[in-house]
C-alpha positions as a printed NumPy array, in Angstrom:
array([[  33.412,  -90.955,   21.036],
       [  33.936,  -91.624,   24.825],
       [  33.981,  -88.653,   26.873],
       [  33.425,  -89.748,   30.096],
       [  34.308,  -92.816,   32.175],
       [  32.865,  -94.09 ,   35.388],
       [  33.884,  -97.422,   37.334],
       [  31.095,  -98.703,   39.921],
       [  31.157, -101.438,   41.941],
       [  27.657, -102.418,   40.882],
       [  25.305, -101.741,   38.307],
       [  22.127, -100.073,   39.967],
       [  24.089,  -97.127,   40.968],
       [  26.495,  -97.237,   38.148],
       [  23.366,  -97.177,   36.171],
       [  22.096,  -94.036,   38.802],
       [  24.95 ,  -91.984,   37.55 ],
       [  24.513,  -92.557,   34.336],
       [  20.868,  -91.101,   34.354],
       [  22.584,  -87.998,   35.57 ],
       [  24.857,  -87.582,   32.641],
       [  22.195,  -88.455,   30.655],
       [  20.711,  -85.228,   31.961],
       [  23.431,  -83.002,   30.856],
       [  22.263,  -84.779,   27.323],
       [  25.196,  -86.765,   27.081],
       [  24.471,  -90.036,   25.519],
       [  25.232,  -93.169,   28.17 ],
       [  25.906,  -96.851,   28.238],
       [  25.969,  -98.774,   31.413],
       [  27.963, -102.144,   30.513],
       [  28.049, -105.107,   32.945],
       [  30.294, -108.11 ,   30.733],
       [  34.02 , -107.23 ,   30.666],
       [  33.642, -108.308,   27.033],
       [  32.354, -105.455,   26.218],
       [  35.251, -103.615,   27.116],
       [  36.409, -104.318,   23.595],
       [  33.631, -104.229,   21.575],
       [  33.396, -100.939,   19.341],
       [  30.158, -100.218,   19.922],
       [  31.45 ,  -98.498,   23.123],
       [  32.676,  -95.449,   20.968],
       [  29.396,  -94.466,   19.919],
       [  28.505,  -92.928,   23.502],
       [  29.56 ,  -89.823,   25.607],
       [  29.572,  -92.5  ,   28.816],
       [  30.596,  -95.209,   29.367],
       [  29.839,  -96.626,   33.371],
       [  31.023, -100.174,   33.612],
       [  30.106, -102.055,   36.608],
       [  32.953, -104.509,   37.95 ],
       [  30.423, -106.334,   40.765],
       [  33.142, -106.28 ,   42.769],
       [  31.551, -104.895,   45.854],
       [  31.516, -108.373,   48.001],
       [  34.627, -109.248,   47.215],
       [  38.105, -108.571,   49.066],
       [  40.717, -105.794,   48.288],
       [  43.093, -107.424,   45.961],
       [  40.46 , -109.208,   44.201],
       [  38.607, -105.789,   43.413],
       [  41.943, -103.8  ,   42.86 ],
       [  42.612, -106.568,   40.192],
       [  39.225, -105.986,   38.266],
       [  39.206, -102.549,   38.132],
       [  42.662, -102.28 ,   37.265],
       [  41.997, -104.27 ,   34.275],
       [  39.126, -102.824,   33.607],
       [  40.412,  -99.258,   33.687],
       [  43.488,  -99.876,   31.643],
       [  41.385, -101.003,   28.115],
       [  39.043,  -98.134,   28.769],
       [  42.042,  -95.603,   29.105],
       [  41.941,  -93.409,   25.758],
       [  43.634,  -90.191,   25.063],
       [  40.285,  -88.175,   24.269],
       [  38.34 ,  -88.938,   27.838],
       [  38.254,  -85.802,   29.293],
       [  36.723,  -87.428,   32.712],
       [  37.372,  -90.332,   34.775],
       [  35.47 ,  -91.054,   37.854],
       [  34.912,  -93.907,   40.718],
       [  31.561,  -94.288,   41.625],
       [  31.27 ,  -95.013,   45.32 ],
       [  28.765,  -96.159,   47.689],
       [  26.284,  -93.271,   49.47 ],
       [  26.827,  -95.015,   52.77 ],
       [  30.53 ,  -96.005,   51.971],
       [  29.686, -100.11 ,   50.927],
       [  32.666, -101.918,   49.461],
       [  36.146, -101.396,   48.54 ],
       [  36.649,  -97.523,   47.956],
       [  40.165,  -96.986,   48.982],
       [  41.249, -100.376,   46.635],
       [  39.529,  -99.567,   44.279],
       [  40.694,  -95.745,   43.724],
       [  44.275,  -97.371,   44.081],
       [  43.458,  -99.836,   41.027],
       [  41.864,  -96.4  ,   39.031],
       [  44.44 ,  -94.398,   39.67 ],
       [  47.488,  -96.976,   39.087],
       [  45.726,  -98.196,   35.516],
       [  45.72 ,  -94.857,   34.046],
       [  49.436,  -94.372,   35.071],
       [  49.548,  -90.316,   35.839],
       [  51.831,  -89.902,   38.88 ],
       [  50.284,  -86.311,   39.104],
       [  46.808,  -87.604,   38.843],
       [  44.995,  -86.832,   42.24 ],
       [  41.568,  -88.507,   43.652],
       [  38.766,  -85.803,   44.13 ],
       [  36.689,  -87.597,   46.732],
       [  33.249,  -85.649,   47.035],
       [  31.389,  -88.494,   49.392],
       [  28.116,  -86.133,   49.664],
       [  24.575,  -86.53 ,   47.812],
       [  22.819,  -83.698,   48.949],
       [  19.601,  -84.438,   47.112],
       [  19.938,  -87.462,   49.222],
       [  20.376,  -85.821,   52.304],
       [  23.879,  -86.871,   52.573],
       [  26.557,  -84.292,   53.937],
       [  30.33 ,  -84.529,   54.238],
       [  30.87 ,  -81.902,   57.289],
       [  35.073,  -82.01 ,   58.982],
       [  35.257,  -86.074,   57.211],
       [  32.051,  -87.089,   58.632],
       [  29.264,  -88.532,   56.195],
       [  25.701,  -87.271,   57.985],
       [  22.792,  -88.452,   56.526],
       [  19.806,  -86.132,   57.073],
       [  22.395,  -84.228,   59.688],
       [  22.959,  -87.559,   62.299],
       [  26.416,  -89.581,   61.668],
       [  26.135,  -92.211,   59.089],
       [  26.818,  -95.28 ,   61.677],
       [  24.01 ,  -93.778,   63.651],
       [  21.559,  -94.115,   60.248],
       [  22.942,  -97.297,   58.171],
       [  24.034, -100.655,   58.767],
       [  26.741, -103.025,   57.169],
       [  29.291,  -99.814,   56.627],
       [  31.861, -102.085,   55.6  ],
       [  34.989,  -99.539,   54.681],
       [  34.256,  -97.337,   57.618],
       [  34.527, -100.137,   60.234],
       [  38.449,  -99.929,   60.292],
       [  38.185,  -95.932,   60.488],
       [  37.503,  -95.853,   64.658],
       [  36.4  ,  -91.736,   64.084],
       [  34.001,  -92.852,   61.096],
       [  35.382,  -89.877,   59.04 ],
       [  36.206,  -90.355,   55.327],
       [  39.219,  -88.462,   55.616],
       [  40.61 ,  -90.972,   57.948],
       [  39.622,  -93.908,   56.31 ],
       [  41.839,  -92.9  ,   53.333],
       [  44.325,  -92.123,   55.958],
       [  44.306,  -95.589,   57.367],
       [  43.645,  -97.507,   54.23 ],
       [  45.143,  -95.699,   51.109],
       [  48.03 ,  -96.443,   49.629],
       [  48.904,  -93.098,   49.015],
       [  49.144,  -89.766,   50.917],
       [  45.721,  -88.17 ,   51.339],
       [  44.322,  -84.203,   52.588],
       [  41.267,  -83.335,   53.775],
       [  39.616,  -79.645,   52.833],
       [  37.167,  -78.387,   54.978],
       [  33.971,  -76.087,   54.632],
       [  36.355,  -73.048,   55.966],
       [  38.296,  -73.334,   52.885],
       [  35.18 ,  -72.827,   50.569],
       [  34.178,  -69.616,   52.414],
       [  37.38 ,  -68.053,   50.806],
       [  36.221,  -68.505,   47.205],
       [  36.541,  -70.538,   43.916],
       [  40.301,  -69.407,   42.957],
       [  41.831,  -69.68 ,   46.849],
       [  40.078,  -73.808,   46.813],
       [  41.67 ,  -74.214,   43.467],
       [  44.991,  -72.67 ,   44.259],
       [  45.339,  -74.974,   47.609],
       [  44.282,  -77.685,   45.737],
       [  46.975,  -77.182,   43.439],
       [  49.213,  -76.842,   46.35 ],
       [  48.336,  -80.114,   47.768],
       [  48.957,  -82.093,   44.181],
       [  51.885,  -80.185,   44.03 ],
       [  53.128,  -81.665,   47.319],
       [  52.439,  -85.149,   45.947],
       [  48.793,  -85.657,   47.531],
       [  46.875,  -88.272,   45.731],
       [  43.871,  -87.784,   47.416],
       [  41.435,  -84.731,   48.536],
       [  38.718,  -85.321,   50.775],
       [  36.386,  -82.552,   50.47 ],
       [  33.217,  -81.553,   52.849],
       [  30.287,  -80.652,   50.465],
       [  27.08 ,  -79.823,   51.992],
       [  25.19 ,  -78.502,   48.926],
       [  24.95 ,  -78.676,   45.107],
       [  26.173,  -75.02 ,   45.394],
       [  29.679,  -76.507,   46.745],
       [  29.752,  -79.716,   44.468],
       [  29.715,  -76.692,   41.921],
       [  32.717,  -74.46 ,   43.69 ],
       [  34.723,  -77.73 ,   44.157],
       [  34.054,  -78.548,   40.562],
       [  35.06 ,  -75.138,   38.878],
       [  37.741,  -75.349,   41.842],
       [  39.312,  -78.516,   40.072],
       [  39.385,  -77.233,   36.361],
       [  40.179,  -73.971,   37.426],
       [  43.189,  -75.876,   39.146],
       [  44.174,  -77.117,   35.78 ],
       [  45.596,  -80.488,   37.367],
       [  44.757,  -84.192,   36.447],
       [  42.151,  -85.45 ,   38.414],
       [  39.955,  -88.568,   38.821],
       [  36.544,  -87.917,   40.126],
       [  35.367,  -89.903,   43.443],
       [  31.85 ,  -89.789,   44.517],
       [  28.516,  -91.514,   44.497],
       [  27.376,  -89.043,   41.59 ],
       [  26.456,  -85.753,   41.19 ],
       [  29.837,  -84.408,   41.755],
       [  30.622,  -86.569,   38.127],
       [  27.351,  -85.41 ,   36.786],
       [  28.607,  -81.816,   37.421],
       [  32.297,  -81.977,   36.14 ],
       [  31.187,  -83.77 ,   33.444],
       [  28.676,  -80.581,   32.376],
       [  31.885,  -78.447,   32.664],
       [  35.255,  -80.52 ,   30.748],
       [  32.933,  -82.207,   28.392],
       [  32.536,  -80.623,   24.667],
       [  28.877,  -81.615,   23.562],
       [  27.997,  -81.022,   19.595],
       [  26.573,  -77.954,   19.388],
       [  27.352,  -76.439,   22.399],
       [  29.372,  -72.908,   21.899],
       [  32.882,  -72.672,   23.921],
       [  32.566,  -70.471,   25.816],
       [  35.041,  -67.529,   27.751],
       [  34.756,  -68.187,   31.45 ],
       [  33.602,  -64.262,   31.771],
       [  30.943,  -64.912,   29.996],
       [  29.219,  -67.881,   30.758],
       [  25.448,  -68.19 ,   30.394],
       [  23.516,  -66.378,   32.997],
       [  19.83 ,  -66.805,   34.584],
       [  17.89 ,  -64.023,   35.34 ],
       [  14.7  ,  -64.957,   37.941],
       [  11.933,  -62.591,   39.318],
       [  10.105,  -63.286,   42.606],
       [   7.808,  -60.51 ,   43.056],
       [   5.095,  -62.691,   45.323],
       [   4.804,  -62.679,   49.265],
       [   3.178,  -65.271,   50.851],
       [   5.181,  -67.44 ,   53.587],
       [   6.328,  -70.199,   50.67 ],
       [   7.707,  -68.275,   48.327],
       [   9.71 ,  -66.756,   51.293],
       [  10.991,  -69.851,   52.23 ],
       [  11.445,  -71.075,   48.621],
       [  14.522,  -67.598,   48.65 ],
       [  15.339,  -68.478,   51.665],
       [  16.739,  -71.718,   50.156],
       [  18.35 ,  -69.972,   47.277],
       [  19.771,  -67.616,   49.408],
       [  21.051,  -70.512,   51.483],
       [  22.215,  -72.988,   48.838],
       [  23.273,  -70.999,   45.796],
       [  25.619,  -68.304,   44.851],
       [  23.118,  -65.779,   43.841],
       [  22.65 ,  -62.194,   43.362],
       [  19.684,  -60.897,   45.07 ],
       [  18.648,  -57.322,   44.631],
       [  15.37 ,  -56.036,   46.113],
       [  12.382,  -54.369,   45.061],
       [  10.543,  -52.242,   46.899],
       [   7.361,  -52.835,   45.42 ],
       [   5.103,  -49.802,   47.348],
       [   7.851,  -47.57 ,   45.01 ],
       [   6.255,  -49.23 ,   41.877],
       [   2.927,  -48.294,   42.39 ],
       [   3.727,  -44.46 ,   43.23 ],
       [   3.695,  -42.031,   40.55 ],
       [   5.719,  -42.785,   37.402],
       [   8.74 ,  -41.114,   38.261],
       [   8.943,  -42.678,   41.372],
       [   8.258,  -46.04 ,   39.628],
       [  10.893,  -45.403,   36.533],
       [  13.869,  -44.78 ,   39.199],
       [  12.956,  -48.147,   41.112],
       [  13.028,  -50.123,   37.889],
       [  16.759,  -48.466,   37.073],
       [  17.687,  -48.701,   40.301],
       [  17.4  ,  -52.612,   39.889],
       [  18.49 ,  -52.945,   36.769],
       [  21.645,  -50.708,   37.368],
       [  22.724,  -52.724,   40.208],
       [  22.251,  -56.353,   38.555],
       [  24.261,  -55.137,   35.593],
       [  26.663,  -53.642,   37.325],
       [  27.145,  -56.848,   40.167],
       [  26.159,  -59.521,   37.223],
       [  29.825,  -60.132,   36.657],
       [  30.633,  -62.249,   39.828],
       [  27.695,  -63.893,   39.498],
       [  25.915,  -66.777,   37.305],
       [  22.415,  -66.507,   38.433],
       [  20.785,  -62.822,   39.721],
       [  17.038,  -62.669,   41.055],
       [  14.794,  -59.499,   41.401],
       [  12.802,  -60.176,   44.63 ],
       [  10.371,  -58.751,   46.463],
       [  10.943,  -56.686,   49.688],
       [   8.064,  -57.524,   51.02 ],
       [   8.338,  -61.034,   51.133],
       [   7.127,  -62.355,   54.839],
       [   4.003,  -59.584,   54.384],
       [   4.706,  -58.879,   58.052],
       [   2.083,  -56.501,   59.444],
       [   3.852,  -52.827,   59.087],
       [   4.468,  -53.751,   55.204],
       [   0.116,  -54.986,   54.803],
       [  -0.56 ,  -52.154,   56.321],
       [   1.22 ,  -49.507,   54.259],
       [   0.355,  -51.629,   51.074],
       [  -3.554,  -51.124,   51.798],
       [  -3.158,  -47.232,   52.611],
       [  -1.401,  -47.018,   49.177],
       [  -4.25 ,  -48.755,   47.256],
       [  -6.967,  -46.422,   49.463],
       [  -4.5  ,  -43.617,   48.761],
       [  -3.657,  -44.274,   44.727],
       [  -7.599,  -45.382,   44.371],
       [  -6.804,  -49.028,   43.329],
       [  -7.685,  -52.576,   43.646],
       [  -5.99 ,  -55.312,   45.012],
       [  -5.835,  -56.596,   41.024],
       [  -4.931,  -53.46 ,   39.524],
       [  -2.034,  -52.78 ,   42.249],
       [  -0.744,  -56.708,   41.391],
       [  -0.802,  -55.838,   37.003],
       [   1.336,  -52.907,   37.748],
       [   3.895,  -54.497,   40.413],
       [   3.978,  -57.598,   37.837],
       [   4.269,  -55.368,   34.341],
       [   7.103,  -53.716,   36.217],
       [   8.476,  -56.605,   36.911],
       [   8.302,  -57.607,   33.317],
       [  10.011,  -54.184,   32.273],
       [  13.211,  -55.026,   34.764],
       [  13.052,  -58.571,   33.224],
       [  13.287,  -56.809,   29.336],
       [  15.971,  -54.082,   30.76 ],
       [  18.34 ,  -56.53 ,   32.536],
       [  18.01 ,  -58.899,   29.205],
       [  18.837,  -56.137,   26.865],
       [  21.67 ,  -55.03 ,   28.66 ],
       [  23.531,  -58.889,   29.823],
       [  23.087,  -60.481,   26.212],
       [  24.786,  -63.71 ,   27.633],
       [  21.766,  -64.568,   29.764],
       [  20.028,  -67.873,   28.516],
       [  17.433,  -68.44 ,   30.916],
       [  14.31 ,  -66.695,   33.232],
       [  12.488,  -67.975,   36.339],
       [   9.125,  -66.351,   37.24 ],
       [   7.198,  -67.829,   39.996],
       [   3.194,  -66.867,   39.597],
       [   1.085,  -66.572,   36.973],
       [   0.62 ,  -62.762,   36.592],
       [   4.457,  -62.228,   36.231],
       [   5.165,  -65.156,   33.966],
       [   2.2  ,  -63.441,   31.643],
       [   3.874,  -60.219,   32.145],
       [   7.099,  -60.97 ,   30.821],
       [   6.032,  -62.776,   27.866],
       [   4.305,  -59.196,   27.285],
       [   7.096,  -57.082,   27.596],
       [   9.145,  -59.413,   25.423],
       [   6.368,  -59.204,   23.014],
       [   6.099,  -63.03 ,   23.199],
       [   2.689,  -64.769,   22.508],
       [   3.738,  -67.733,   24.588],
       [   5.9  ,  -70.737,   25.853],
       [   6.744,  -73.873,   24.01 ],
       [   6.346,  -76.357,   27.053],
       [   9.673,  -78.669,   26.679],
       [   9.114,  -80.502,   29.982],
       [   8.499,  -80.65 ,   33.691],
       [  10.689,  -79.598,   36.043],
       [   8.373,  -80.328,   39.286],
       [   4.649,  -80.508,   40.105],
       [   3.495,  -76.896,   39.353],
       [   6.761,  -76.075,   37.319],
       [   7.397,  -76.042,   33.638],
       [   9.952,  -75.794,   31.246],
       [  10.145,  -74.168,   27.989],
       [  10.654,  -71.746,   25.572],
       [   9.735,  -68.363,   24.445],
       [   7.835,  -68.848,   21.016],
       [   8.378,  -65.829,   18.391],
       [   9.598,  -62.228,   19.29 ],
       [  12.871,  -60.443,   19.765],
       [  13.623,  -63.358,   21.988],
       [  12.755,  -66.275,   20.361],
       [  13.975,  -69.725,   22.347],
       [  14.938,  -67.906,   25.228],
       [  14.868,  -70.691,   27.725],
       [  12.65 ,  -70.381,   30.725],
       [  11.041,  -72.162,   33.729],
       [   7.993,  -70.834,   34.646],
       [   6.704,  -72.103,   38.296],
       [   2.92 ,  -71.249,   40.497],
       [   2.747,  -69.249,   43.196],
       [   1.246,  -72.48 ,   44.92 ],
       [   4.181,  -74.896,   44.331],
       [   4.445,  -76.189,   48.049],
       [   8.341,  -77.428,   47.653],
       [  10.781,  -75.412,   49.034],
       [  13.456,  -76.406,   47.297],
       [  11.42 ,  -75.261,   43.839],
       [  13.901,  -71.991,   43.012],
       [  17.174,  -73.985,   43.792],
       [  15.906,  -77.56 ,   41.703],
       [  14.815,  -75.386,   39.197],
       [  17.993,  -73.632,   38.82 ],
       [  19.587,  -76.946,   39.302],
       [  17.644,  -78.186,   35.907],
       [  18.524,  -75.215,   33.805],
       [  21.884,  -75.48 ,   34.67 ],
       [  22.338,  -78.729,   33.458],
       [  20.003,  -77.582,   30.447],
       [  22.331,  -74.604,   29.378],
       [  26.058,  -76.683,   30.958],
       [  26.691,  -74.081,   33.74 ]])
């Protein structure tokens, strides 16, 4: 039974999109003859993308094939419609979002247009498209809907060439939170806006802007090159199997980064950046003082990850001594002259106490699905403490970073990804969180 419904322009990135959903594990069919339209075979996919090839053409002559298009794929039980549009703006958008909108009839409906792909390097900052941070007529040629837009922001080429009225929403707006976006965009529909230009810089914000819009509970008609459909479809689609769940208790990842070497740094430094995350520190020199000392660092994590867990979807234990800046080295090598210890023997403990804040947190937040562990010694210490013999490998996330999970033990297909110490990407932590999140529909 269709699900989902995306109209592109042409099939290579009507086809892109569809990989996407197929990611969330939705099954997809990219169509490219309008007589497929009524053939029943449709209804035995999640997706449908249907590419209208109607980039080249003129504005009435695309209005007119999507029009037609959308109105014999309209069906009561789609819980998403989106228009695929062009990364660099190509083609027909504002005619073509006109013919969407008009076909499936809904006065109230209102055009979500997320023109950012940030895997992509593409950035909608106050209505301008950047691509790897420089204007988008400064990077790409033959931008054939911006030309009439003088300014070269989205915002006003929906102003200029839309039929209907259209808002722009600023980053400001997202630094107030997921329920103030959703109430103004409920305002705006409210007011008769048919079309909301947001700035998106990060797969964090496609995510805000996407709770944003269900949380808004109006209609709505995705607009983007992509992941912004890939995400809302993870959150309005039901897939078999897949629990309902109580928005307080969604599924939850847990992560530990207890390394610190300059790459791991900057691998936090990019979750800290792009994700809404809880962070808690460890002080690690704590852990390998006596065991009292050690016991009230462990509870002093775990008590303030429970307690903060709530507002969050994704909480990391991480190291405090991350940059191993010269003060920290220093201290850390009187300790192990001081405690008698090798370098090895002060790494089992740090990582087996890692493993025991990784069992604690779990036993007390049932609803988390998921672990990260970057390095070897504290991926092999939390399959200890979870009295695990292993990891069933399910995939590859990245060079260096694997999927899987647990084997036998208390928690049995707990869900993990497991990465090296030596994975050389920064963005490792956030793609991998990115992956599970699709895994488990966050």
């Amino acid at each position: 039974m269709i699900q989902c419904i995306v109209i592109a322009d042409e099939i290579t990135g009507g086809s892109a999109v569809g990989a996407m959903l197929e990611k969330n594990g939705s099954s997809v069919l990219s169509l490219m003859n309008a007589r497929g339209l009524k053939d029943p075979i449709i209804d035995n996919y999640d997706c449908l993308v249907y590419a209208t090839n109607s980039r080249h053409l003129n504005p009435q002559q695309s209005y007119q094939i999507v029009f037609y298009a959308s109105r014999l794929l309209k069906k009561p039980e789609v819980k998403l419609y989106a228009k695929r549009i062009d990364p660099a703006m190509r083609g027909n958008t504002c005619a073509e979002t006109e013919a969407l909108l008009d076909a499936l009839g809904d006065n109230d409906r209102v055009a979500i247009v997320v023109p950012a792909f940030p895997a992509l390097k593409r950035t909608n900052v106050g209505g301008y498209i950047l691509v790897d941070g420089k204007p988008l007529q400064k990077s790409l040629e033959g931008l054939e809907d911006l030309q009439p837009a003088h300014s070269g922001r989205v915002a006003d080429l929906f102003t200029e060439k839309f039929r209907y009225h259209a808002e722009a929403l600023h980053l400001k707006e997202f630094l107030k939170g997921t329920h103030h976006l959703a109430k103004t965009i409920k305002d705006l529909a409210d007011k008769g806006t048919r079309a909301i230009v947001m700035d998106c810089t990060s797969q964090e914000e496609i995510n805000m802007i996407a709770d944003a819009v269900v949380l808004s509970g109006i209609k709505f008609l995705a607009v983007d090159p992509g992941p912004f459909t890939a995400t809302l479809a993870r959150k309005v689609m039901h897939r078999p199997n897949m629990p309902l769940l109580n928005n307080s208790r969604l599924p939850k990842i847990f992560g530990i980064v207890g390394g610190n070497n300059p790459l791991i740094s900057a691998q936090v430094e990019m979750l800290r950046l792009e994700e809404k995350v809880l962070l808690v520190t460890v002080h690690n020199l704590e852990l390998l003082k006596e065991d009292h000392h050690r016991t009230e660092e462990i509870n002093r994590v775990v008590a303030e990850i429970v307690s903060r867990y709530d507002s969050y979807t994704t909480a990391f234990a991480v190291s405090d001594n991350m940059l191993a800046n010269t003060e920290l080295n220093q201290e850390y090598q009187e300790t192990l002259i001081k405690t008698k210890r090798t370098a090895n023997e002060a790494l089992d403990i740090i990582a087996t106490a890692y493993g025991e804040i990784t069992h604690k947190v779990l036993q007390k937040r049932p609803e988390i699905q998921a672990f990260y562990t970057t390095g070897a010694e504290f991926t092999v210490a939390v399959c200890r403490e979870l009295k695990s013999m292993g990891i069933r490998i399910l995939g590859q996330v990245l060079p260096l970073t694997c999927y899987g999970e647990m084997i036998d033990g208390e928690y049995r297909g707990l869900k993990c990804v497991a990465s090296a110490s030596s994975a050389t990407d920064t963005n490792t932590i956030t793609d991998s969180l990115q992956y599970l999140k699709r895994k488990l529909v966050i």
